[in-house]
Structure formats: C-alpha cells, structure tokens
C-alpha positions in Angstrom: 0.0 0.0 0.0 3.1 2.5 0.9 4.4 1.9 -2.4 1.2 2.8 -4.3 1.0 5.7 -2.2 4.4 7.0 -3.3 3.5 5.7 -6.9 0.7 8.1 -7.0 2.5 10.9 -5.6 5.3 10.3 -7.9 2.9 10.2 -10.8 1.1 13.2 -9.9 4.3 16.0 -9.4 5.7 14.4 -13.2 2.4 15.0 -14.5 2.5 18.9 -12.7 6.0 19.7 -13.8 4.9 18.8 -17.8 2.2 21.2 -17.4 4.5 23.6 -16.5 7.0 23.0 -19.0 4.0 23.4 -21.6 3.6 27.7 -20.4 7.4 27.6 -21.1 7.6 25.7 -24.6 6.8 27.9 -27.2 9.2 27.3 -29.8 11.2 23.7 -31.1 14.1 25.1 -29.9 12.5 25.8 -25.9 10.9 21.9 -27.1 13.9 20.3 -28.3 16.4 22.2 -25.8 15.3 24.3 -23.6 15.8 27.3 -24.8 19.5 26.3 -24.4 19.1 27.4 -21.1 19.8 24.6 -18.6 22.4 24.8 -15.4 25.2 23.0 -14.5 23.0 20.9 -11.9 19.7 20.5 -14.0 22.3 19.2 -16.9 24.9 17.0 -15.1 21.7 15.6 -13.3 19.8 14.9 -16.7 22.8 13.0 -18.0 22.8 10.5 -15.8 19.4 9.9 -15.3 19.4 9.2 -19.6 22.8 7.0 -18.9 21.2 5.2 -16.2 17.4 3.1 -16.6 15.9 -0.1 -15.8 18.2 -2.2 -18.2 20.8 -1.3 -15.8 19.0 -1.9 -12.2 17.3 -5.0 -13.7 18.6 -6.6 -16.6 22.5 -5.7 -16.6 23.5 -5.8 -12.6 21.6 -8.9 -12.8 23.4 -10.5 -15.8 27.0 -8.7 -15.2 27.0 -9.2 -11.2 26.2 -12.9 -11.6 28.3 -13.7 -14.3 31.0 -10.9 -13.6 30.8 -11.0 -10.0 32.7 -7.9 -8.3 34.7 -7.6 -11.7 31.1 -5.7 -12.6 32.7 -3.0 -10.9 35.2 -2.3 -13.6 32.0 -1.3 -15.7 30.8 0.7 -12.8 34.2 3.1 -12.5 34.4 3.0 -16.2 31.2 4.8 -16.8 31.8 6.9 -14.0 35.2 8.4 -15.1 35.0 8.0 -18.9 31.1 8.0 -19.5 30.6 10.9 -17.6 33.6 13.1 -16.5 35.3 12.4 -19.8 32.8 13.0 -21.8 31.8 16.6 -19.7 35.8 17.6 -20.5 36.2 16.8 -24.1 33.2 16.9 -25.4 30.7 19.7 -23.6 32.4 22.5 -24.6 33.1 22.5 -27.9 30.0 20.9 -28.5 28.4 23.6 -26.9 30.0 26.2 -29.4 30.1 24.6 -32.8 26.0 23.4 -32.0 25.7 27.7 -31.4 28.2 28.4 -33.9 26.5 26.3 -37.3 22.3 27.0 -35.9 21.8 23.4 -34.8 20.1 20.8 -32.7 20.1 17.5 -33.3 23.4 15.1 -33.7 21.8 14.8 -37.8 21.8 18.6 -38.6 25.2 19.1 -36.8 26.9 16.6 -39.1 25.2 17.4 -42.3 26.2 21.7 -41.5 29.7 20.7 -40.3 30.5 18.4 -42.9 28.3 20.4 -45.7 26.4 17.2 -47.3 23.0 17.4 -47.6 22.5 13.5 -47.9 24.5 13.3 -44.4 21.3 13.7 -42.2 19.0 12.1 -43.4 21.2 8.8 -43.2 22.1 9.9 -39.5 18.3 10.4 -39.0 17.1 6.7 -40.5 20.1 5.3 -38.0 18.7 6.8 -35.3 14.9 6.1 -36.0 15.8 2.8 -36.7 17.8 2.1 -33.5 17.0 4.1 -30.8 13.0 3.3 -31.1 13.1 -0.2 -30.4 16.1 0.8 -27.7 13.3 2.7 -25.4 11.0 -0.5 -26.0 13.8 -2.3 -24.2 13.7 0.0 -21.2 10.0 -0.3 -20.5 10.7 -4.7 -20.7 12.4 -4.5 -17.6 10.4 -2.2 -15.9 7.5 -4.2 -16.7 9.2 -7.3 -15.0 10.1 -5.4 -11.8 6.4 -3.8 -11.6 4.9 -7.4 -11.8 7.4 -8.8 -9.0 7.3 -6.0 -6.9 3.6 -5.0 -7.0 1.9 -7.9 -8.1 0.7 -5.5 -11.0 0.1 -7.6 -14.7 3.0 -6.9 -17.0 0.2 -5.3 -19.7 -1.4 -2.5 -17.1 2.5 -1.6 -15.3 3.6 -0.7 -19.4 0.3 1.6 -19.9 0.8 3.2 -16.2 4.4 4.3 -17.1 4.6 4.7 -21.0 1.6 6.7 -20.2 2.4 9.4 -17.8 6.1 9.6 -19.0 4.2 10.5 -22.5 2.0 13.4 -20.5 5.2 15.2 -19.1 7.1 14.3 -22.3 4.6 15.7 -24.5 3.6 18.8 -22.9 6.7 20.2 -21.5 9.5 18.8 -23.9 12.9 19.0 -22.9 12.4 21.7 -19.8 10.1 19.1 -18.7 12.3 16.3 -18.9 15.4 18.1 -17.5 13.3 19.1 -14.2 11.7 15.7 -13.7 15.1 14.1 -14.1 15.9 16.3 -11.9 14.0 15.2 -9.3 14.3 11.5 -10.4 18.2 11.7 -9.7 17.7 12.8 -7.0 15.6 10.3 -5.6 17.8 8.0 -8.0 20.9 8.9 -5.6 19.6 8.5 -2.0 17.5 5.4 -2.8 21.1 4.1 -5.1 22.6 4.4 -1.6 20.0 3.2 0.7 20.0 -0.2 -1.0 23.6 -1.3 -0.8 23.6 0.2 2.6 20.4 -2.3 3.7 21.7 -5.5 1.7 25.4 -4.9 3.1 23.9 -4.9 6.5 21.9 -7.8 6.0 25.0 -9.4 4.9 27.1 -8.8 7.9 28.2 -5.4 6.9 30.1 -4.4 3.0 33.3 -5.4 3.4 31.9 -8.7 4.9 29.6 -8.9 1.8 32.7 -8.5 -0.2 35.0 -11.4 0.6 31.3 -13.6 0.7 31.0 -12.2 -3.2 34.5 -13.6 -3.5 34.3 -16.9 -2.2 30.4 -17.5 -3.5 31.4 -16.8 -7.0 34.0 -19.7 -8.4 31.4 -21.8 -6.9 28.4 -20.7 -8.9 30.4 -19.5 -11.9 33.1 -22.2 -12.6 36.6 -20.5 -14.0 36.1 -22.0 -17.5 32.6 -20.1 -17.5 33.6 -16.9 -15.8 33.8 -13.8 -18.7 37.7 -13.2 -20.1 39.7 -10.0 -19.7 38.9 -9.3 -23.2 35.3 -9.7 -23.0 35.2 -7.0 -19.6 37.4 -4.4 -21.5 35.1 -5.0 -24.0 31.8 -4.4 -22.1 33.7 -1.3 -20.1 34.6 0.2 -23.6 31.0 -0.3 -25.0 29.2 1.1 -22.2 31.8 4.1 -21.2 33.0 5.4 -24.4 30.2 4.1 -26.4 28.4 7.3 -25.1 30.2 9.6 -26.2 28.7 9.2 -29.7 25.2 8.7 -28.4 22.3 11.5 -29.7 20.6 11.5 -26.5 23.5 11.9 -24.6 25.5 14.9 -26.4 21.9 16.7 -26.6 22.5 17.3 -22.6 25.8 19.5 -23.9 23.5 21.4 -26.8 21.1 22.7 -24.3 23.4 23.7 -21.8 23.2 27.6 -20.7 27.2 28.2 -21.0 30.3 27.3 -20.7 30.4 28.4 -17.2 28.2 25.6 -16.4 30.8 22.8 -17.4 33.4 22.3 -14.4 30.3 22.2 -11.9 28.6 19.8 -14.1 31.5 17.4 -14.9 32.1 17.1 -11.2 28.1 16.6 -10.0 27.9 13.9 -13.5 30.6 11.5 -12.3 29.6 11.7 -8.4 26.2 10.6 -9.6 27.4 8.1 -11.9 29.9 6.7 -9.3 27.3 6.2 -6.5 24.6 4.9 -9.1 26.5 2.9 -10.6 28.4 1.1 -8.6 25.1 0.6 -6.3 23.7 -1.2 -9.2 26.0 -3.7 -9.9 27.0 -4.7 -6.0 23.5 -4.9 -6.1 23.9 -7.7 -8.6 27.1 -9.1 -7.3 25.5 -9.5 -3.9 23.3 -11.9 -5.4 26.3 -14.7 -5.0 25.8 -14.2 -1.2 21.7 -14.5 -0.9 21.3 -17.2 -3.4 22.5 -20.3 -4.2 22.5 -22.4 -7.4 19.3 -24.2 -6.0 17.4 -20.8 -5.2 18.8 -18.7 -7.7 15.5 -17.8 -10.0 15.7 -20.0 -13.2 14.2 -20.1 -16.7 12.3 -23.1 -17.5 14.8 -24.2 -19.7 17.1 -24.4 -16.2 19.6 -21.7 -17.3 19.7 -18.3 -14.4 16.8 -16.2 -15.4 19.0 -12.9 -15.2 16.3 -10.5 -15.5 14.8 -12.2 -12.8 18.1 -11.6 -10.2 17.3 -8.0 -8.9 13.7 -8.3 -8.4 13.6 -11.5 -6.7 16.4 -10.3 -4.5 14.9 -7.1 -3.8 11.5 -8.6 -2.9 12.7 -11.2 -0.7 15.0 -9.1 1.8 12.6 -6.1 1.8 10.2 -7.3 3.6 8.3 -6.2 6.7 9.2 -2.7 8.3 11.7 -2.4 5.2 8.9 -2.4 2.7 8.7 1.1 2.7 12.5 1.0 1.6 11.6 -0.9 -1.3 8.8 1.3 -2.1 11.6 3.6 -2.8 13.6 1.5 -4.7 10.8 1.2 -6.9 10.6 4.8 -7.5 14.1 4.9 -8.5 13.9 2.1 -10.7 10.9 4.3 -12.1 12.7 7.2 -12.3 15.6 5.6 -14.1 13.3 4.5 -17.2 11.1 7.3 -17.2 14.3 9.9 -17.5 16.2 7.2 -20.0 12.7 6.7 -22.0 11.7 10.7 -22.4 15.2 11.7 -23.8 14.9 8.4 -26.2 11.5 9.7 -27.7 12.5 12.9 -27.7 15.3 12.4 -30.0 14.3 9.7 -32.2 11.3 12.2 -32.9 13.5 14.6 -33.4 14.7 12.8 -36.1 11.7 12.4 -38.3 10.5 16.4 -37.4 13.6 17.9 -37.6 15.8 15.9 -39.7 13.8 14.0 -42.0 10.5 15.7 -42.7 10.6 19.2 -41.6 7.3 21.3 -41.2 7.2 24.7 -42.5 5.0 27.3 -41.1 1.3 27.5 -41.8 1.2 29.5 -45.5 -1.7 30.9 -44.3 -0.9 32.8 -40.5 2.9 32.2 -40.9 2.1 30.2 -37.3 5.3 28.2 -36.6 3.8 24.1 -36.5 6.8 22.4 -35.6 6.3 22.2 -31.9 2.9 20.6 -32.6 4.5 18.0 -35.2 6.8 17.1 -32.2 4.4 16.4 -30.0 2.3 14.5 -32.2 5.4 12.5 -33.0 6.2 11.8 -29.7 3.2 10.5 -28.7 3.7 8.4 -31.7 6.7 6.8 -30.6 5.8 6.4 -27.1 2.6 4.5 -28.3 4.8 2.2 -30.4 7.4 1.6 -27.8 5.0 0.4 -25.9 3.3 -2.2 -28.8 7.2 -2.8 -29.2 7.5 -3.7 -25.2 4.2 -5.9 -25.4 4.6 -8.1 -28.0 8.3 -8.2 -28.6 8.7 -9.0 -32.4 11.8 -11.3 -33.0 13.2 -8.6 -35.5 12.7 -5.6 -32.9 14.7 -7.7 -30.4 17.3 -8.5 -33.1 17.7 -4.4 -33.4 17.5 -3.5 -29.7 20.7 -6.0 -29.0 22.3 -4.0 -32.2 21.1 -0.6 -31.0 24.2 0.7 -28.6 26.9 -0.7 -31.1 25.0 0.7 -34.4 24.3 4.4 -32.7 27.7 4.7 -31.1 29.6 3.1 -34.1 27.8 4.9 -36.7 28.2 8.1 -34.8 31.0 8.2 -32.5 34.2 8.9 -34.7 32.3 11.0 -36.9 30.9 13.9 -34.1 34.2 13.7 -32.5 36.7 14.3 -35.2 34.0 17.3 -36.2 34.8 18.6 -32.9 38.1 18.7 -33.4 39.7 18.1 -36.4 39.7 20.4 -39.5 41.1 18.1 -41.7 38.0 15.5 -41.9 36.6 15.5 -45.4 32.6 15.2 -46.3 34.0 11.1 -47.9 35.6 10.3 -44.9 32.5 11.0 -42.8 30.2 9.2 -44.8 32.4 6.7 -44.8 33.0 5.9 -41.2 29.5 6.8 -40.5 28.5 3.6 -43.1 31.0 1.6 -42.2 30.8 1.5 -38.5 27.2 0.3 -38.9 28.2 -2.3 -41.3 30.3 -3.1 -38.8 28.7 -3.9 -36.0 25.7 -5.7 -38.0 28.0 -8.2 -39.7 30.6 -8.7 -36.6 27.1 -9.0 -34.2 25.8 -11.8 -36.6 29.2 -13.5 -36.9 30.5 -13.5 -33.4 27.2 -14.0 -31.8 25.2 -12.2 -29.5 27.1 -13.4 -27.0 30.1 -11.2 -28.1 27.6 -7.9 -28.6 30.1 -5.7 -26.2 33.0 -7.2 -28.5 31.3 -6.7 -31.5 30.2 -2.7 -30.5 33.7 -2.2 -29.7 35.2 -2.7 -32.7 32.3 -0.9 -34.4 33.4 2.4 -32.6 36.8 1.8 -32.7 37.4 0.9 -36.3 35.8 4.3 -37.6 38.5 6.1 -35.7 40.9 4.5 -38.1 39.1 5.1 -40.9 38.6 8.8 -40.6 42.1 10.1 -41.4 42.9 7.2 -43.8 40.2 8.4 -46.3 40.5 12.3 -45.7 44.2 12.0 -46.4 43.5 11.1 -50.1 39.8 12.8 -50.7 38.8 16.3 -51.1 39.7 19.0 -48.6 36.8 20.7 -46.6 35.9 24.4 -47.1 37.2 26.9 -45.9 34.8 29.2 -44.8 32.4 26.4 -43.3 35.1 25.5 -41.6 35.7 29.0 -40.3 32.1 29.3 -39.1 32.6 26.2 -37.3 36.0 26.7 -35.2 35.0 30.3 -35.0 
C-alpha cells in the first residue's frame, strides 16, 4: 500500500511539472532544448538519469553481477570516469560552441552543416529512427518485469501506467520538462542508489563482509572456464563508457546547456552521480552470489539463471516487513531511471523524423510556426509504439534492440568527434566511417554472436576512428569558410 501511495505521488508532481513545462515551450528550440538554457545541476543531473534506466537496475546488474561478480565494478568506474567526466571535459564545450556556432540541434543537422552534405542527415536520421526506437521498448521490458514482482501489478497495465504518464510530461513540456523531472528523479535515483547497498550490506554482515562472501560465492556458482575473459570485460567497459560519447541523447545534454560556465560544476556533479549509481547497481547484482545459491537462484524453464529475474527477486525477498517502505523507494528509482532514459529516447528519435527527415514549414496561411505541434504529435507516436514494441516483442525488434548501442555509437562516434576537433576530416571520410561503423557492427554481431555484442560494438566504434584520417588523407579537402564558421 506504501508503495502505491508513493506511486501516485510520484505520478502526480511528473504530470505537474509537464504542465509547467508546456507555459514555457513555445518554440522547437525551448521543445527540443530548452531554450539552451539549462544549469550546470539540472544538466549533469539529466545525463545521468538518460545514462542510467531499468536495463541497468534490472537486466544488466543482474546478468553482469552474476556472471562478472565484483569484476562488474570495472564497468561501474568506467562509466563513471569516462562515461561521464570524460565525456563533460572533451566533449561539452566544444559541443556547446560549434552546435551555437552552425544553428543546430540534433546530432543529424550538426553533421550534415559541419561536414556540408545534404545527404548526411538524413542517413544519420534513419540510424537513429531505426535504432533508438526499439532501444526505449527495451527499457519499459524491464520495468514491466520489476512492476509485476514488486507490485503484483500484470505486466500489460504496469507498461500503460508508465509509457503513459512519461508520454503526459514528455509531451507537454518537452525538454524543460524532462530536465526538471530528471531532476528530481536523480535525485531520488541517488539517495534510494545508496540506501539499498547500505540495507543489503547490512543484511549481509556489513560491505566489506559482503565483499569477501561475493569472493568466495562466486567460483562456486560460476566455474573458472565459464567466468567472462579480460577481453570480453574491456570490452563491455569500452561499450558502455566510451560508447556514449557518440550517443544523440547523450551529447543533446551539452547542446542545451546555458554556457560554458556551467561545465566544471557539471562534470564534477555527473561523475559523483554516476559513481554512487553505478556502482550501487552492480554490488547490487554481485551480492546476489551471497543471498542465493545455485538451487534458489531464480531459473528459466529451460534451467539456465533467469537474469532479468536476479534484482527483483532479491529485492523482494530481503525487503520485507518494516523495510517495505524501503523498497517502495527502490521502486521509485527504478521508475525514475526509465522514465528519465525513456523521455530523452522519444525525444530524439522524434526529433529525427520532425527535424531531420521531414521538416514542417509554417502554416502558408498565419505564418504560425507548426513544428512544436508535429513534435508532440510524433512523440506521442513513438511512445505508443514503444509500448506495442515492449508488449509483444517482435523477434526482429529484439534482433535491433541487441544492435542498438553498437549501431548508434559506431555509426556516430568517430564522426561527431573528429568534427569537434579536427579540420582536416573531409565530407568522404564522414560518410564513410559513419557507413561503415554500422556495417560493422551488423556483420561482426551476426558473426560473433550475441554473445560477443560488447565485443562486436567495440570494434564498431573503434574501427571508424581509423578510418577517418585514412580516407580524408587522399579525398577532397573541406571548405574553408564552413570551416571558419565552425571553429570560430
């Protein structure tokens, strides 16, 4: 009952704040970014809730603790110091200028004005459409599972409750609506992050305790010749930590910032937040080794570890009594996770059909600017299919959701960041890494398995890298004076 109470409550101050954010969303650019007008807390704050949803909490502590064990960690400190303070010192401020500098807002229209080729975005729009879409889907499937552990709610009606009133704030107060709610999501992210490694470690004798128990538990339920190799945890660290840096819904958080002023403050908040979330989330997982065995653990009923399965049933089962009320909160910031991860998804893969691919012009008739209404028609759109995505899961939708981070990130990555820097890129080479890291991942993700994905997105970010100066040292030379509006 407490945790329908706060569920309500919860629901209720979103549902406020987008009504708010509508009287201040008057334009696409006060829809898409705020009016470029965000803080340094409001924006570190809104990174991490979009690096940070219910794939990790649920899915991803549960898979990587078990498997993993505390080697998870690695991942954790990786996306703390690359994924988030890294990408705040190399990337915010010149993304910041060159975005002001060439008029744009979306990752599509920054590479098609700094590069000067026309076909450029709409290629970079299709990707994201393509990827990112059934990418949200995959954040409301865990959710659903927690909801129906936690609350005893069917898996249908917790997917309408959440793709429903993150659509209301979403599509009335656009982006100042999402970065207040997240917010106040990261916030309750952070102290209920904490809370729950504080109660389990307790439970388990105290952390350091729970530690050496993680050690000893885990050869015995993971056998050396199954535990993951070096190779394959660089591999996952590398995917998830510098496989950001070249995701749209990411680097948007650096358009919409209000300065440059804002960064230093905002690199330090991001990676505090990022540390504490994420290493709570995979202990969290890790800690499984001490409260189940290989006879409890929860299993599917082919008798493999039902991963997805880990968190929840852990959760549930030492939360109980005069600690429900703790896991009431958990829930919220499991909530708060997707809902923050789910909004910035939408927002840019919408983007990317009512900016990118299929702009509106004003009304001929009052001059009336209809783009902000296309976007919120559109995003209501997508959040209606992410949630037919969620609910039926089509084999082929799955089959893109495991390709999504790899695809993005590799299509993206190399490109955006030698733009940043580099004046020597030409318009070949970018539509040449840009090709071939998706090819890249596709063919390498159906040859290695999905077993391999972090493997197979690594290379699919790296390789581009390569491929960038090779081809711009034997193509045509950029232009000048684009070039000079860029760096300017």
């Amino acid at each position: 009952m407490v945790g329908i109470i706060f569920l309500v409550i919860f629901l209720l101050v979103m549902t406020g704040i987008g009504i708010w954010g509508m009287k201040r969303t008057k334009t696409l650019n006060d829809f898409f970014l705020g009016g470029r007008s965000m803080g340094p807390w409001v924006s570190a704050v809104a990174y991490g809730t979009s690096y940070f949803s219910a794939v990790v909490f649920i899915g991803f502590a549960g898979a990587q603790g078990w498997q993993f064990g505390l080697n998870s960690l690695w991942i954790a400190l990786g996306n703390a110091v690359i994924g988030a303070a890294l990408a705040w010192i190399v990337l915010a401020r010149r993304t910041r200028r060159m975005t002001q500098n060439l008029d744009t807002m979306t990752m599509p229209e920054f590479l098609q004005e700094r590069y000067g080729a026309k076909h450029l975005k709409p290629v970079a729009a299709s990707i994201i459409f393509f990827f990112l879409l059934p990418y949200s889907a995959s954040v409301f499937k865990g959710l659903g599972h927690l909801f129906e552990a936690v609350f005893a709610i069917p898996y249908d009606i917790a997917l309408l409750i959440m793709i429903g009133f993150t659509g209301i704030y979403l599509i009335l107060g656009g982006y100042f609506a999402i970065a207040i709610t997240d917010f106040i999501q990261g916030i309750i992210m952070f102290i209920g992050a904490a809370m729950m490694v504080i109660i389990l470690a307790g439970k388990g004798g105290g952390l350091f305790s729970m530690i050496a128990q993680v050690q000893e538990n885990y050869p015995l339920h993971v056998p050396p010749a199954m535990q993951p190799s070096v190779l394959t945890v660089i591999s996952l660290v590398f995917m998830t930590s510098f496989g950001t840096w070249g995701l749209p819904q990411m680097t948007q958080k650096f358009y919409a910032i209000k300065n440059e002023a804002v960064i230093p403050k905002a690199t330090i908040v991001t990676a505090i937040f990022a540390l504490v979330i994420g290493f709570a989330a995979y202990l969290t997982g890790a800690f499984a080794h001490v409260f189940f065995t290989m006879d409890t653990v929860p299993k599917t009923d082919a008798g493999g570890v039902f991963y997805d399965r880990i968190v929840p049933t852990l959760l549930t089962g030492q939360f109980t009594g005069s600690l429900e009320i703790f896991l009431a909160l958990i829930m919220i910031l499991v909530l708060s996770a997707s809902m923050s991860t789910l909004s910035s998804l939408v927002l840019v893969s919408s983007s990317a059909v009512a900016i990118d691919l299929y702009p509106v012009p004003p009304d001929p008739k009052t001059g009336k600017d209809r783009s902000v209404a296309m976007m919120r028609f559109l995003s209501a759109l997508f959040v209606i299919v992410s949630y037919f995505i969620s609910r039926f899961q089509f084999g082929f939708i799955v089959m893109l959701m495991s390709l999504s981070w790899g695809a993005v990130s590799g299509s993206f990555a190399a490109v955006y960041i030698y733009g940043l820097y580099s004046r020597k890129v030409t318009k070949a080479a970018a539509y040449t890494a840009m090709l071939s890291g998706l090819a890249i991942e596709i063919i390498l993700f159906f040859t290695l398995g999905s077993s391999q994905a972090p493997l197979a997105a690594s290379c699919a970010i790296t390789i581009p890298f390569i491929i960038v100066p090779v081809v711009s040292s034997f193509t045509k030379t950029p232009n000048k004076a684009l070039l000079d509006k860029a760096f300017s």
